[in-house]
LUMLOVO-229422 format. One line per 2 residues: number of its first residue (from 1); for each residue x, y, z of C-alpha. Coordinates in pm, whole numbers, always signed. Example, Ala and Ser with C-alpha at 12.3 -4.5 7.8 and 13.67 -1.06 7.14 Angstrom:
BEGIN
1 = +1230/-450/+780  +1367/-106/+714 $
This chain:
BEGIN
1 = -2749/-10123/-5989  -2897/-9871/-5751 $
3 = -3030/-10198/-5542  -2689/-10325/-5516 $
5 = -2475/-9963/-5439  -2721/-9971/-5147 $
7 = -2757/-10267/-5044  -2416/-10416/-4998 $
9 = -2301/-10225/-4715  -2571/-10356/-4506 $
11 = -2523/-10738/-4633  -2164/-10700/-4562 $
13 = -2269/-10564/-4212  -2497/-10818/-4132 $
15 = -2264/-11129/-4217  -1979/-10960/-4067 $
17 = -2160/-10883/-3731  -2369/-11214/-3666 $
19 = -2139/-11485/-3834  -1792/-11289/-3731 $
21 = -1777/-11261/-3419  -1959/-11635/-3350 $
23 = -1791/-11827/-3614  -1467/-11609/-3527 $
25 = -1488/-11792/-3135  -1462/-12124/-3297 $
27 = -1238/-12092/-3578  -996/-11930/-3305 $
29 = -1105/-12252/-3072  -998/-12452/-3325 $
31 = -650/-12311/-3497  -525/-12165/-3141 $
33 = -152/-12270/-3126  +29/-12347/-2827 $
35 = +191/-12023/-2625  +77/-11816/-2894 $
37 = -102/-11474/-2816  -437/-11534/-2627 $
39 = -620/-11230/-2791  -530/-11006/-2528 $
41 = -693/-10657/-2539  -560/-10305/-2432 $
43 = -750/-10078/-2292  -586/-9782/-2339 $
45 = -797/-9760/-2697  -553/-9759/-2940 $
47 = -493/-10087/-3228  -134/-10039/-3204 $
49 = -24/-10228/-2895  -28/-10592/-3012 $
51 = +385/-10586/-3171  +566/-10838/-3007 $
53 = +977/-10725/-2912  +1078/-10878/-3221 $
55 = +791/-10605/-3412  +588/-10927/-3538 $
57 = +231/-10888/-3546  -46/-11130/-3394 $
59 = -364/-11087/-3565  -669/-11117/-3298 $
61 = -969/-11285/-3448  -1071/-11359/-3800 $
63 = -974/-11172/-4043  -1243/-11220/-4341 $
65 = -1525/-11017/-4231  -1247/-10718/-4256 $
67 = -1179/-10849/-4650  -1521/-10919/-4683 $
69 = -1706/-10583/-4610  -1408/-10434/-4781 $
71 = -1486/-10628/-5089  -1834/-10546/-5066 $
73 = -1782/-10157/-5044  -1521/-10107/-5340 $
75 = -1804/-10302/-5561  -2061/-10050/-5427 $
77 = -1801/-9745/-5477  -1733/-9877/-5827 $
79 = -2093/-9870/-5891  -2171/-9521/-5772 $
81 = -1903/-9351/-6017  -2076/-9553/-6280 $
83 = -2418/-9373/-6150  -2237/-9051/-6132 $
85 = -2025/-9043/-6495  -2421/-9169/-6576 $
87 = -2588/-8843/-6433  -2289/-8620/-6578 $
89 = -2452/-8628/-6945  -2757/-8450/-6750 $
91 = -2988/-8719/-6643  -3298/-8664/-6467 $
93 = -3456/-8777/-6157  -3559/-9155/-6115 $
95 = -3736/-9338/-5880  -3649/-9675/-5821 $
97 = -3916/-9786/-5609  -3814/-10059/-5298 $
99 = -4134/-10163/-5085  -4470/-10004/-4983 $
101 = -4358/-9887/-4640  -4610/-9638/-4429 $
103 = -4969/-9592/-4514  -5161/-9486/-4247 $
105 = -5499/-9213/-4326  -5377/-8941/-4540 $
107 = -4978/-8997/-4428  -4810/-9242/-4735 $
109 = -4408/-9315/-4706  -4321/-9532/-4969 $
111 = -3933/-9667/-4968  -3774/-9632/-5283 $
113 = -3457/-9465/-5419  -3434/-9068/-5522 $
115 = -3168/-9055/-5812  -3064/-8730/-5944 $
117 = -2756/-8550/-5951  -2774/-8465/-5585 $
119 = -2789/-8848/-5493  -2494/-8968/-5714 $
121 = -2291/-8663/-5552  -2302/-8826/-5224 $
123 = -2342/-9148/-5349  -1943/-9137/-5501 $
125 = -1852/-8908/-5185  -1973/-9130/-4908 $
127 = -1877/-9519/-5065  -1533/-9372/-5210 $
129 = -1415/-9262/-4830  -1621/-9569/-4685 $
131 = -1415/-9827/-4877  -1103/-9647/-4853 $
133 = -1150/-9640/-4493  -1261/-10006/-4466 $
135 = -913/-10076/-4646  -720/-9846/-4426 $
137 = -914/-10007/-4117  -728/-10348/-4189 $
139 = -403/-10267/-4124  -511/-9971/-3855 $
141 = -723/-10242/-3681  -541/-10562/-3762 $
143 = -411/-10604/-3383  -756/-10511/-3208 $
145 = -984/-10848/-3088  -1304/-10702/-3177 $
147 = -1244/-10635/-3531  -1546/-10823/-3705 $
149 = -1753/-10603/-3459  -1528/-10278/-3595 $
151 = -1639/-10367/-3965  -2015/-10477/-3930 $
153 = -2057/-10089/-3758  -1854/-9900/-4002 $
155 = -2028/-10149/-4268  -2402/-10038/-4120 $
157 = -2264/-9664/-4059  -2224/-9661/-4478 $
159 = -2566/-9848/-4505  -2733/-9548/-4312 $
161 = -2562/-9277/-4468  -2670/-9415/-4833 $
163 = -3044/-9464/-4679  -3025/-9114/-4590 $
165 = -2931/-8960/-4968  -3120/-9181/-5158 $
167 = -3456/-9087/-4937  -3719/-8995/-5145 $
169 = -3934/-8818/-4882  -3867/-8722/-4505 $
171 = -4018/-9012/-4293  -3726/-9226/-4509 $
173 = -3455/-8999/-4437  -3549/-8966/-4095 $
175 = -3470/-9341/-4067  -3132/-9281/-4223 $
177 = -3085/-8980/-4002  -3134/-9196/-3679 $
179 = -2921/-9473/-3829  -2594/-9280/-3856 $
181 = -2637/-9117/-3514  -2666/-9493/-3379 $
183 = -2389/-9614/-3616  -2160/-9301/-3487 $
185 = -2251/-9363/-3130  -2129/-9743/-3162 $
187 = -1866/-9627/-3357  -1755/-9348/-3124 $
189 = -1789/-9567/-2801  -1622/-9858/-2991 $
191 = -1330/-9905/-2698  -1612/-9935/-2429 $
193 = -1403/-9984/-2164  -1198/-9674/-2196 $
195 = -1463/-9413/-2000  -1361/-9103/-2212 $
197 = -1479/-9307/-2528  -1842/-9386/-2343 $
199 = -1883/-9071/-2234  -1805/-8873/-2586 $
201 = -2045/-9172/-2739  -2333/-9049/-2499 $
203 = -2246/-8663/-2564  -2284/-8728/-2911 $
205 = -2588/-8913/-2884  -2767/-8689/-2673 $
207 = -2633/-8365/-2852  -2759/-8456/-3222 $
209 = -3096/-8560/-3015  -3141/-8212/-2911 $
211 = -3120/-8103/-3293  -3319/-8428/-3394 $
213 = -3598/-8295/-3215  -3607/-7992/-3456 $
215 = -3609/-8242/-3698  -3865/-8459/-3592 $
217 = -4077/-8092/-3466  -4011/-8001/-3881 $
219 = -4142/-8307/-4019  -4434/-8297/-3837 $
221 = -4495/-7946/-3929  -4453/-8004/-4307 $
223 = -4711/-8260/-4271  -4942/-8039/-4061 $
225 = -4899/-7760/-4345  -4890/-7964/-4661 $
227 = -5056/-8290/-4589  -4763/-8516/-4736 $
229 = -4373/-8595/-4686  -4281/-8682/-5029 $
231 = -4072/-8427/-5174  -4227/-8383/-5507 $
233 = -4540/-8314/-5355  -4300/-8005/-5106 $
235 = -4193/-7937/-5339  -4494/-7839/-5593 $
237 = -4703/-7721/-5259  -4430/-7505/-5101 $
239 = -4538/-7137/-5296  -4882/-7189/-5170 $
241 = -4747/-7116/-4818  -4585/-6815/-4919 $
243 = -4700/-6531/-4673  -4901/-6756/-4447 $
245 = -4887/-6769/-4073  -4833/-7067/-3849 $
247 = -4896/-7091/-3452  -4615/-7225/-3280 $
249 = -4512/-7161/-2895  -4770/-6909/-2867 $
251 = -4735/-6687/-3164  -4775/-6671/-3495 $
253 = -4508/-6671/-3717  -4420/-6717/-4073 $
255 = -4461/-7067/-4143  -4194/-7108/-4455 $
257 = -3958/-7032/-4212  -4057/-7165/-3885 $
259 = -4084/-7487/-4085  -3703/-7427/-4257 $
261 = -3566/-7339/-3950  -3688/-7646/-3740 $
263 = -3513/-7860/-4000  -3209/-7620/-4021 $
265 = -3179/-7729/-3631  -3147/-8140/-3758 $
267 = -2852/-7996/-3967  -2731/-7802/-3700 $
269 = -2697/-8113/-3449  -2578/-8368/-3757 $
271 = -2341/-8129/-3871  -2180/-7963/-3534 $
273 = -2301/-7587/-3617  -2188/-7343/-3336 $
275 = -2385/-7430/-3000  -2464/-7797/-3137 $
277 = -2073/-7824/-3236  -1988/-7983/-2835 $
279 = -1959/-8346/-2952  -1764/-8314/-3226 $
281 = -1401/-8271/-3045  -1521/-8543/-2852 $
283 = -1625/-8800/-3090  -1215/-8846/-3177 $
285 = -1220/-9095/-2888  -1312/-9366/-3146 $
287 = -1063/-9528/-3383  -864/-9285/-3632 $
289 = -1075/-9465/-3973  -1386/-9399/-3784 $
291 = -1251/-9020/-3745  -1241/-9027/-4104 $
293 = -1569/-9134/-4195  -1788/-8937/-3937 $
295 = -1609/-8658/-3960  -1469/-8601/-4359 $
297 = -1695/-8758/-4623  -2045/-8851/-4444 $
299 = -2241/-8760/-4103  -2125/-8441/-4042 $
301 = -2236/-8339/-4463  -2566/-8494/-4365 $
303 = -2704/-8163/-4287  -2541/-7992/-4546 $
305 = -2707/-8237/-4763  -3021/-8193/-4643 $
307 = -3053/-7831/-4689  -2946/-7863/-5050 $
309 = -3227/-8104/-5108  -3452/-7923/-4927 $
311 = -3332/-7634/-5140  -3722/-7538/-5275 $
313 = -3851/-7463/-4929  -3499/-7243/-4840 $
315 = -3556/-7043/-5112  -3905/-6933/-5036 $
317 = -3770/-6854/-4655  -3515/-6576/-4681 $
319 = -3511/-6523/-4328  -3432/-6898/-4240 $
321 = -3139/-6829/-4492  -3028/-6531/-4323 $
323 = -2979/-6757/-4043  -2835/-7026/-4149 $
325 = -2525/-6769/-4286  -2511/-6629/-3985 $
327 = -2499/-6964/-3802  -2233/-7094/-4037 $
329 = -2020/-6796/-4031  -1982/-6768/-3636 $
331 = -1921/-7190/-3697  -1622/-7149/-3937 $
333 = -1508/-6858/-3736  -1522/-7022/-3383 $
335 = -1387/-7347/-3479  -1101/-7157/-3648 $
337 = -1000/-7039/-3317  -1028/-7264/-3111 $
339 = -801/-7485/-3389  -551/-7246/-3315 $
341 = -451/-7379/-2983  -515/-7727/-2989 $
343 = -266/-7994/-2935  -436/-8341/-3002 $
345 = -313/-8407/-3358  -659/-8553/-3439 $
347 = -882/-8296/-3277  -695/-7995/-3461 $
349 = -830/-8136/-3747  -1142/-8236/-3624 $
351 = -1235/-7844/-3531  -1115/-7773/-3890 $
353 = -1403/-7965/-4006  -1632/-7775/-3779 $
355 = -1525/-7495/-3951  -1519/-7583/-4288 $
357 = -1885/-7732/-4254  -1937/-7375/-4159 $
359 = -1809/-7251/-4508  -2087/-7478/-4694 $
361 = -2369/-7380/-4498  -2273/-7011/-4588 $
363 = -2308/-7126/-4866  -2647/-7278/-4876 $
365 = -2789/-6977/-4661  -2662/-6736/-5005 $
367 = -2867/-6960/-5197  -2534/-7108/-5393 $
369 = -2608/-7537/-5312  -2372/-7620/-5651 $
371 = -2119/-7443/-5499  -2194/-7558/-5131 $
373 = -2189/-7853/-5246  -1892/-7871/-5414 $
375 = -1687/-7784/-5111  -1828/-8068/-4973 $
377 = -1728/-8316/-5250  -1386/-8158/-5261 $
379 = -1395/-8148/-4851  -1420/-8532/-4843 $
381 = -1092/-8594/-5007  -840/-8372/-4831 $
383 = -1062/-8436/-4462  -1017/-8808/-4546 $
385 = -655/-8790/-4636  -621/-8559/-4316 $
387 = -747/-8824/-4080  -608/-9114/-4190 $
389 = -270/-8946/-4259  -268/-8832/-3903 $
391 = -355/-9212/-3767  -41/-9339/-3957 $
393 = +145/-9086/-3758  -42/-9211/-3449 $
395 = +18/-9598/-3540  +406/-9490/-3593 $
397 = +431/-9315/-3268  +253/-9612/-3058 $
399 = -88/-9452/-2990  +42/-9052/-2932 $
401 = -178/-8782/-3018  +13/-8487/-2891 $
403 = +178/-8295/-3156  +440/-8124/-2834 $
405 = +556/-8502/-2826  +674/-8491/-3172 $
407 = +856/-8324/-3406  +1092/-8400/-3700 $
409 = +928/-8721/-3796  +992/-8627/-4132 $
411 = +1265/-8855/-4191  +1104/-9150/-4035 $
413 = +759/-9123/-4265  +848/-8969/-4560 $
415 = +519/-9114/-4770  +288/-8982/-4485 $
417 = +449/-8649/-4480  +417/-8589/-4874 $
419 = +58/-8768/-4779  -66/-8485/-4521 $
421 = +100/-8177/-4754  -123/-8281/-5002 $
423 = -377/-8288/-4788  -286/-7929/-4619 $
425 = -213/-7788/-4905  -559/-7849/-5041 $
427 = -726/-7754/-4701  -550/-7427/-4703 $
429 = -652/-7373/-5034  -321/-7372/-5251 $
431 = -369/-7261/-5601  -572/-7568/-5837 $
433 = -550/-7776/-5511  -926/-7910/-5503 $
435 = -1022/-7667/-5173  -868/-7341/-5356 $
437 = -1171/-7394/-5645  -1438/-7468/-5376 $
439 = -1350/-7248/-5088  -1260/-6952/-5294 $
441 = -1557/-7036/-5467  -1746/-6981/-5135 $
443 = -1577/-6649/-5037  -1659/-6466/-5379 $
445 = -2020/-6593/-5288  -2029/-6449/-5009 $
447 = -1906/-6104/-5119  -2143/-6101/-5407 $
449 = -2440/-6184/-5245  -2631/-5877/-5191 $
451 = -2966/-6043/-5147  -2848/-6172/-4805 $
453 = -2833/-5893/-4537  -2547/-6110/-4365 $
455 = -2356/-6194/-4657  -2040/-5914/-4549 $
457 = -2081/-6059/-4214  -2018/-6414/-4342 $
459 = -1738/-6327/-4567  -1502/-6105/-4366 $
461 = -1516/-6389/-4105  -1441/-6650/-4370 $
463 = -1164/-6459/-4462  -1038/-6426/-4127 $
465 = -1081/-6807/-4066  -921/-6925/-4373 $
467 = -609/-6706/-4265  -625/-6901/-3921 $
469 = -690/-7196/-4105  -360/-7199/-4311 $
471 = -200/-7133/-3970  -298/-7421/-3756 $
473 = -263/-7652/-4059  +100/-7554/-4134 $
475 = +136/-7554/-3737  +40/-7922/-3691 $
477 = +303/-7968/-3964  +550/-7821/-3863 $
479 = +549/-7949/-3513  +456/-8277/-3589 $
481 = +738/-8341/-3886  +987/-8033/-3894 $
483 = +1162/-7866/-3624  +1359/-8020/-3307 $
485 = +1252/-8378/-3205  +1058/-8372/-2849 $
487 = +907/-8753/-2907  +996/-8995/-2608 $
489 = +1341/-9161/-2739  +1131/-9552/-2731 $
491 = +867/-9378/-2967  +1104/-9297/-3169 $
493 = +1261/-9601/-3183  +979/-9759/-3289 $
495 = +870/-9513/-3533  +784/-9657/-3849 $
497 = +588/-9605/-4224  +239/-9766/-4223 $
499 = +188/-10030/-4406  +90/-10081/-4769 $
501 = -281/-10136/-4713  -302/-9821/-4469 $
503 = -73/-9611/-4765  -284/-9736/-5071 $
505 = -614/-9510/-4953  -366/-9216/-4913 $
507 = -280/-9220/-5304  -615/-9254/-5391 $
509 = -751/-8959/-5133  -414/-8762/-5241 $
511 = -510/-8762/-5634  -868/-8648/-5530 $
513 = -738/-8371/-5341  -487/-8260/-5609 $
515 = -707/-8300/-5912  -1098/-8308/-5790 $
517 = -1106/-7934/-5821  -1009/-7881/-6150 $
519 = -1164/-8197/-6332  -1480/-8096/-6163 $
521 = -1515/-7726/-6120  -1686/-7671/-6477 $
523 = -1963/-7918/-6409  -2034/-7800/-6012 $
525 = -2014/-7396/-6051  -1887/-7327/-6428 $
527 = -2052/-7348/-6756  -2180/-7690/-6704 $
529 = -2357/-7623/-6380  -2721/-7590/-6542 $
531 = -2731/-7915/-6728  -2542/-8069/-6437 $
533 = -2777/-8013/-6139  -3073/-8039/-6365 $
535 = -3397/-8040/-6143  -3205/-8182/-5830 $
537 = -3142/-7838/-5693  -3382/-7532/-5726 $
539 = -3296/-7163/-5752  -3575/-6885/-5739 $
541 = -3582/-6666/-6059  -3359/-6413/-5916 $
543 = -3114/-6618/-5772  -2836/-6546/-5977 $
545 = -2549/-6580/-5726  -2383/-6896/-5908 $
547 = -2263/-6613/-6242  -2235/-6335/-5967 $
549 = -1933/-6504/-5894  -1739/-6482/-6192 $
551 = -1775/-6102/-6174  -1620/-6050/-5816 $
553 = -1356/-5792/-5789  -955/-5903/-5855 $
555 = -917/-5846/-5458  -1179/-6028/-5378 $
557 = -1036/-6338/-5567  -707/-6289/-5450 $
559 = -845/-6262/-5114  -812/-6664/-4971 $
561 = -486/-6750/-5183  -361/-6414/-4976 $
563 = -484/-6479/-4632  -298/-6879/-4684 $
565 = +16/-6754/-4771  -6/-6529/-4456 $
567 = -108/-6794/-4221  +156/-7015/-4342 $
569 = +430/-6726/-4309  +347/-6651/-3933 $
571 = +325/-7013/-3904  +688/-7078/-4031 $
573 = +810/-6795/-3805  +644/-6928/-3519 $
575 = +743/-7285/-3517  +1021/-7303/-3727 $
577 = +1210/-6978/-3666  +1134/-6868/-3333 $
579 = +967/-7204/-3176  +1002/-7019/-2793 $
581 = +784/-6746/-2922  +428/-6907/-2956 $
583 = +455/-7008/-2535  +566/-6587/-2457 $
585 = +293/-6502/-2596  +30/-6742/-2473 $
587 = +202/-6649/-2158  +159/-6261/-2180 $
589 = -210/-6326/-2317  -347/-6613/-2115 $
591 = -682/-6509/-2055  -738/-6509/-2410 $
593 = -530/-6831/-2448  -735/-7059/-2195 $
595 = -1084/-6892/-2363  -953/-7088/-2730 $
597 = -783/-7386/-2535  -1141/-7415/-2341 $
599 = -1315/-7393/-2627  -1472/-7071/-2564 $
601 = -1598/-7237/-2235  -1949/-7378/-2429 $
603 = -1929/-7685/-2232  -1880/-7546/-1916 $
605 = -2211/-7291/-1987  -2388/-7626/-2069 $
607 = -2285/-7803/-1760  -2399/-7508/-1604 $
609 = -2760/-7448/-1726  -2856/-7784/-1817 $
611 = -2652/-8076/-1684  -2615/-7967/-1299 $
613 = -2990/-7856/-1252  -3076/-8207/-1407 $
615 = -2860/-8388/-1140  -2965/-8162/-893 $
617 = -3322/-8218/-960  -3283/-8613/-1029 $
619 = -3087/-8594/-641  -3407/-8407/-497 $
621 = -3643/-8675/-699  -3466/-8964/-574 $
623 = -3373/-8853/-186  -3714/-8703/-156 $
625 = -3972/-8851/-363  -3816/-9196/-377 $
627 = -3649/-9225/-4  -3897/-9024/+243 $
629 = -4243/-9080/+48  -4247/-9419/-174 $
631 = -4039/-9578/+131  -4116/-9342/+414 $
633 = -4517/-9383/+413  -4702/-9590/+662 $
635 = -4539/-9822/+892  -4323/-9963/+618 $
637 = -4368/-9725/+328  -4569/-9768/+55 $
639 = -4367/-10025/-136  -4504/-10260/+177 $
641 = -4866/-10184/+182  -4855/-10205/-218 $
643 = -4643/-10632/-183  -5003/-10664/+30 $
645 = -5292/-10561/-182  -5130/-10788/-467 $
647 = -5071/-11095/-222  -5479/-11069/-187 $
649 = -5522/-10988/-538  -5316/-11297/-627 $
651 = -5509/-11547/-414  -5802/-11456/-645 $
653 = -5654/-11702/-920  -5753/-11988/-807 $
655 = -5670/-12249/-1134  -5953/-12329/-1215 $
657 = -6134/-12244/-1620  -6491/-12205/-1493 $
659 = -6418/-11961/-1283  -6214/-11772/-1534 $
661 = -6537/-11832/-1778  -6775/-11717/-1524 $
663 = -6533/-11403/-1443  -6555/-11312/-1854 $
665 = -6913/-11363/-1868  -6992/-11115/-1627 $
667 = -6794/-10883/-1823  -6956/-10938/-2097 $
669 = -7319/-10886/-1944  -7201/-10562/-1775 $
671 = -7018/-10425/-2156  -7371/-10534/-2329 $
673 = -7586/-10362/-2073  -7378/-10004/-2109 $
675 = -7406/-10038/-2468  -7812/-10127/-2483 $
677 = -7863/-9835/-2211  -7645/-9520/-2410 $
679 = -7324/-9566/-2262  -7166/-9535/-2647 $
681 = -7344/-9322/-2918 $
């Protein structure tokens, strides 16, 4: 079963990407009807451009590698719950072995399947949203030419992803690690020809390389340290490193946590922490569905994922966890902000899942992975339904993203709009919506845990950002479905409901929002939560932050379902009420207004300290190293003189074998003599 849950993503990837796109030339050779529409392509990026006057569609290339990758993805999706209801009744951990993969001296990576309770977690998380976005995709995607290309990368995105949670040691989930950042950079840069989408592919790329390094820099280490990858054999080894000292960049510092953090700094880069965060805005320049799947249900909980496996090492490194609460608090906090101000439909909700990957890995720094954890199951519902609720809006408004261009669409999209309340509702945690038992969950973490120095730190700015987070959620709907209509009058004349196939992943994402909270809570964080993590997460023996929680103070519970209700009161008053209010006072405070519409100016520092000193320097390199001394030397530069030595070298092969024979033979009396006279000992 595990074989096939796996393995079907990447089948339907392959067959999609090499027979699709060839066999898709000649079947359209071969059925292409007179005057009919010549697969014409728009580069503006968006799938919605190919309605005729009369509002017929003309489908651009073949159409079964779409149904086929589909197909394959709700049989893998099927399978996982299986897996999962399976692990519910507290299974243990299996190994379903694959192939004998790295052996090399002491280093052995062998590829085979981890399957615990952890696994089938993200197992049912990341298929669920991949196959509801592979639906979705066919009617977002059915005008676009390049569509068999579309699937096989969303179908090999998936395949990654599920190489990456079922790794049983780190060289394998390294491999999955690299795999979604090329799937997401494809995926990202999909509309090549548009140069905002190349450009937020490459920032993406290069961005998670910086935190791959830390990665790569962590593997290594673990392997220095311990002598294996596997994470049985971390596992059992870790406590013997407890105390000792490691030499890295000069010094000598713990190595528990040098080796935690390193990691930590992967996670940081997969899953957009604060100062790793830049590509994440940026990465909306790809198709809506792919918006969905990067940024709700799978890369971006890659890190959070990781540090929940990796959960035995964290909790031998307090000081890495320290960090990692700090880092995750600032994250929620800053993305909150800068969430405030946004206007791009999409990237509004893009920073909210900057921030709410901030809330899980304040979660994992307090030691609480169930309840980390949980958010992020819960997450990949209401994110999901977010997305792809906002690109039916998009489809109905003919490609707009900017919520000043619409208002009162209400009327025109009534299923969407009950779609993305759901969805807000359960992102702004609304009482036994799925986020109120996971976020809230987070918060009362975060007040009772006294064994993290930064836990106060990390709560009063989760508080703070789930206040702003109610208010930019009810802002984006209220100015994108209530209120006075500003949409250009054709827009609007052409707004429309999605179709079926783009709705039917809405209900399904929509019941998981509403009802994954409470059918779920007892087994992630209640009285379940022993038997249901088993051995697949690991809390020291005084890590008792998981029943800490049920004794947090009445206030302190209250605290999130209080903040929401005042973010979406100053919300209504703002946009509803008063709508000429919210532009006075960006007005009266526009410093502070252009610091959260630039995005606390973190780009602009990079461009600064990294990107122009690099151009600067490859200028210098190139005018000076490659113009005045590889071209300037000698008569004609040393390009010249070099085109001579090898026409004389060249006139030594003359053709012929003996002299080829007699050429090796002298080698061979020169290597025997060095030998026979001590040249090797």
């Amino acid at each position: 079963m595990y074989y096939l849950i796996v393995f079907l993503p990447l089948l339907g990837a392959i067959i999609a990407g090499l027979a699709g796109t060839s066999l898709g030339t000649a079947l359209r050779a071969s059925f292409a009807s007179p005057g009919g529409d010549t697969g014409h392509h728009h580069d503006a990026g968006h799938a919605h451009a190919a309605h005729d006057d009369h509002g017929h569609d003309h489908h651009h290339g073949p159409m079964w590698p779409a149904y086929l990758t589909t197909s394959l993805l709700f049989v893998s999706a099927i399978l996982s719950w299986f897996a999962f209801v399976g692990v519910l009744h507290g299974a243990e951990t299996v190994k379903v072995p694959v192939l004998s993969w790295i052996h090399s001296g002491t280093l052995s990576a062998d590829w085979s399947f981890r399957i615990d309770t952890l696994t089938a977690t993200m197992l049912v998380v990341v298929n669920t949203v991949s196959a509801l976005v592979h639906l979705y995709s066919i009617g977002y995607m059915s005008h676009d030419e390049h569509q068999p290309r579309f699937f096989a990368y969303l179908s090999l995105f998936t395949f990654a992803m599920l190489m990456l949670v079922t790794s049983d040691n780190l060289v394998q989930m390294f491999f999955g690690w690299e795999g979604v950042g090329l799937a997401s950079y494809l995926l990202i840069g999909f509309w090549y020809k548009k140069p905002t989408a190349s450009a937020a592919a490459i920032k993406a790329f290069v961005v998670n390389r910086v935190g791959d390094f830390g990665f790569a820099l962590g593997i290594f280490a673990c392997f220095a340290v311990f002598g294996t990858v596997e994470f049985d054999a971390l596992f059992a080894a870790a406590p013997s490193a407890v105390g000792k000292t490691i030499h890295f960049l000069g010094g000598d510092f713990d190595t528990l946590t040098v080796i935690c953090l390193l990691l930590f700094m992967g996670a940081m880069g997969k899953s957009a922490q604060f100062l790793l965060h830049t590509w994440l805005p940026d990465a909306m320049e790809g198709p809506t569905p792919v918006s969905a799947l990067i940024h709700a249900a799978t890369m971006v909980t890659a890190g959070v994922f990781l540090v929940a496996r990796l959960s035995p090492l964290y909790e031998l490194a307090p000081n890495a966890q320290t960090f990692i609460v700090v880092i995750g608090a600032i994250t929620a906090f800053f993305a909150a902000t800068v969430g405030l101000v946004q206007n791009d439909i999409k990237r509004i909700i893009a920073y909210s899942t900057c921030s709410q990957l901030g809330y899980m890995f304040v979660a994992m720094g307090l030691g609480a992975y169930g309840i980390g954890m949980f958010h992020l199951f819960t997450h990949a519902f209401f994110k999901a339904l977010l997305f792809l609720g906002s690109g039916s809006v998009i489809h109905a408004m003919s490609g707009e993203q900017d919520i000043r261009k619409m208002g009162a669409l209400r009327p025109y999209m009534n299923v969407t709009w009950i779609m993305m309340l759901i969805g807000t509702l359960a992102l702004t945690g609304f009482p036994f919506t799925a986020g109120y038992f996971s976020k809230d969950a987070i918060l009362e973490a975060a007040f009772m845990g006294e064994g993290n120095p930064a836990h106060l730190f990390a709560f009063s700015l989760l508080l703070i950002g789930a206040f702003f987070t109610s208010f930019y959620s009810w802002r984006l709907m209220f100015m994108t479905f209530h209120g006075t209509s500003r949409a250009d009058q054709h827009a609007l004349e052409h707004a429309h409901e999605s179709p079926q196939v783009m709705l039917v992943p809405l209900y399904v994402l929509a019941i998981g929002a509403l009802v994954a909270g409470i059918v779920f809570a007892p087994f992630f964080i209640g009285h379940h939560e022993g038997e249901f993590w088993g051995s697949a997460l690991f809390r020291a023996a005084g890590n008792e932050i998981v029943h800490a929680i049920h004794d947090a103070p009445k206030l302190v519970v209250w605290a999130p379902t209080i903040a929401m209700a005042l973010g979406f009161g100053l919300s209504w008053l703002l946009y509803i009420k008063w709508p000429d209010i919210p532009a006075r006072i960006a007005a009266q405070h526009e410093p502070l207004y252009k610091f959260l519409l630039n995005k606390w100016y973190v780009d602009e520092l990079y461009d600064f300290l990294f990107v122009r000193p690099a151009m600067r320097l490859g200028h210098f390199l190139w005018k000076s190293g490659d113009g005045k001394v590889i071209d300037g030397l000698g008569p004609d530069g040393v390009s010249a003189r070099v085109v001579d030595i090898t026409n004389r070298v060249v006139a030594l092969q003359s053709g012929y074998v003996y002299h080829y024979a007699f050429a090796m033979l002298i080698g061979v009396a020169a290597l025997i003599t060095w030998f026979m006279f001590g040249g090797a000992h």
